[in-house]
C-alpha positions, 0 to 999 in steps of 0.5 A: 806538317801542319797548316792554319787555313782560319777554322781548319787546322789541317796537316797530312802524314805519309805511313808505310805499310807491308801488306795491311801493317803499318810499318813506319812513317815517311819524312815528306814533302806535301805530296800531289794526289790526283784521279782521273776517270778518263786518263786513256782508253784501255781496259787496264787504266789505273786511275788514281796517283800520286807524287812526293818527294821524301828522304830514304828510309832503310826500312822500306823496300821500295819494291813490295811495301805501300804507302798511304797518305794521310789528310788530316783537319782537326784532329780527324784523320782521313785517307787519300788513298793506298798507292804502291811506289811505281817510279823511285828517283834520286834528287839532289837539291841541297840534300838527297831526296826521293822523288816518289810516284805511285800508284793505287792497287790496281797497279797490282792486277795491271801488271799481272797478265795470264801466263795461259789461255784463261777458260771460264765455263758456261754457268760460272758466276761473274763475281766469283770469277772476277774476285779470283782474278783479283785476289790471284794478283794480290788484292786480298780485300774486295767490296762488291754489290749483290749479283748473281749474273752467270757467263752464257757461254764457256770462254777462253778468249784471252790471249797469254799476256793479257792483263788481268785487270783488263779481264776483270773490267771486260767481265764487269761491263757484261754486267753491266758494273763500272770498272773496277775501282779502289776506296780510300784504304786500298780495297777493290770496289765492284758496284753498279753503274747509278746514273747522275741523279739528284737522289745520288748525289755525293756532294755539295758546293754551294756559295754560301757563308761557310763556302770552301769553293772558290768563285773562279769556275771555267765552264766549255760547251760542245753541243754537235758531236753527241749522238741521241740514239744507241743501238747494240745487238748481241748475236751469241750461238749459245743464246736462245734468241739475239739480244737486241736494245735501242736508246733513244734521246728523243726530250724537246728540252735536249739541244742534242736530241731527235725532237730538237735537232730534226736529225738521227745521231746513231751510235752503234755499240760493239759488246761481244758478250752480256749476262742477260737482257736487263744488263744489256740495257743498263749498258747501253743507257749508261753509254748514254749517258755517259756520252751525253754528259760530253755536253758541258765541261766544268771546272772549279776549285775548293779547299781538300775535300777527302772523301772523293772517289771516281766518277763521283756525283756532284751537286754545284750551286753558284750563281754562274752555275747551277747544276749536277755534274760527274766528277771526272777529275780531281788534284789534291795540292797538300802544300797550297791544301787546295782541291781541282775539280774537273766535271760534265754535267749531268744530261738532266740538267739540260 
């Protein structure tokens, strides 16, 4: 389907695959993609998914093949993601119709639980123990950055039926990474937590003359239940000495910190297990920050942009609204072809 909207000629397609080959094409309607950062509180969320109705295709097998939707501006095609079909259901409206639901690959390590006590060995890297985890449970392309991080003690404390993407994030935090994610076309992203900066900003959206924002922004404020210190200890028999780190919020040009309020919100962080001294302190900074960024809640709108992931950056230039925010939310409407955005502002921005 096609659409006009004044200079951008934009349309979509939904290709099927089996493994990494295209096998054919759906007949859909404009499907609903959407990510949300925060959608629970386990270990084991998936973050991305997606809904569409379409007529049946003999050729498909619901059960193992994928599909990947297709953005489309001006000849250029775009991924919105790899999903596998999770909720299949008939519809009668006229003419029968699928109603699709699924969801991005890490569906694949979620379902997957250990089927004994999984036991990795003082010394054992890591990456190399997570990436097993992922491609045993079928993710056979993973992008992941440079570490060398080691276990500091031999492990064995997960229970048969424990998911194995809830591993891989346990294993993830200790090194102070981000959970695991997916990129566009389906491959497992294991990177390093950055911290919403200006010089890691992702995108801008500003209310110029060529402006794809729409000038509605709804912005909510909670300035009393975010902590200003952080502490967490580690005491391992395996370690030489206990690790120990302090975060402290102490900038006068913070509402919520200890110069401004006068008073001492600590925040006690329970981690059983860290690589090394470093990480423990890239851990509990990015708690911080992360809890600091509760103190703005925005919300805007803009035509499709392709190109957002999880937690992404993003710089917001209106003249209601100036400042850096991380995206913790996004939907993606390919019938009005129109893009929510959901954001906290960045604690720099205070």
């Amino acid at each position: 389907m096609i659409f006009d909207k004044g200079s951008r000629n934009v349309s979509y397609r939904v290709d099927i695959y089996t493994g990494e080959i295209k096998k054919g094409e759906l007949e859909a309607e404009p499907p609903t993609v959407s990510m949300d950062s925060e959608i629970n509180s386990t270990d084991a969320a998936v973050k991305y998914s997606s809904t569409f109705l379409c007529r049946d295709n003999p050729q498909i097998d619901w059960h193992k093949d994928r599909y990947k939707i297709i953005f489309i501006e001006n000849g250029i095609e775009k991924s919105l993601g790899m999903f596998l079909p999770q909720s299949v259901e008939r519809e009668y409206t006229g003419s029968t119709l699928l109603s699709i639901t699924g969801y991005d690959l890490l569906i694949l390590p979620k379902n997957d639980c250990i089927t004994e006590r999984l036991s990795i060995a003082k010394g054992s890297q890591y990456l190399e123990a997570i990436e097993s985890l992922l491609i045993s449970s079928g993710m056979t392309r993973i992008i992941a950055d440079d570490s060398t991080a080691t276990l500091q003690s031999d492990r064995d404390d997960w229970d048969i039926g424990t998911s194995k993407l809830k591993i891989v994030n346990q294993l993830l935090s200790e090194m102070s990474f981000k959970s695991v994610e997916t990129d566009s076309n389906g491959a497992a992203l294991l990177k390093r937590y950055v911290s919403p900066t200006a010089e890691h900003i992702q995108h801008t959206y500003s209310a110029d003359k060529a402006s794809i924002i729409e000038t509605d922004t709804e912005i909510n404020s909670n300035l009393f239940e975010i902590p200003n210190i952080w502490v967490a200890t580690i005491s391992n028999p395996d370690l030489d000495t206990a690790l120990t780190y302090t975060y402290v919020n102490d900038n006068p040009l913070s509402k919520t910190s200890t110069t401004y309020t006068g008073q001492n919100k600590v925040k006690t962080l329970n981690i059983d297990n860290i690589a090394t001294q470093a990480d423990l302190e890239n851990a509990v900074t990015k708690q911080a920050f992360e809890d600091m960024q509760g103190i703005e809640t925005i919300k805007f709108n803009t035509a499709v942009v392709a190109e957002h992931g999880v937690n992404d950056i993003v710089a917001l230039q209106l003249p209601q609204y100036n400042g850096i925010l991380t995206e913790t939310a996004w939907e993606i409407n390919l019938e009005e072809m129109t893009m929510t955005h959901t954001g906290k502002r960045a604690i720099e921005n205070e």
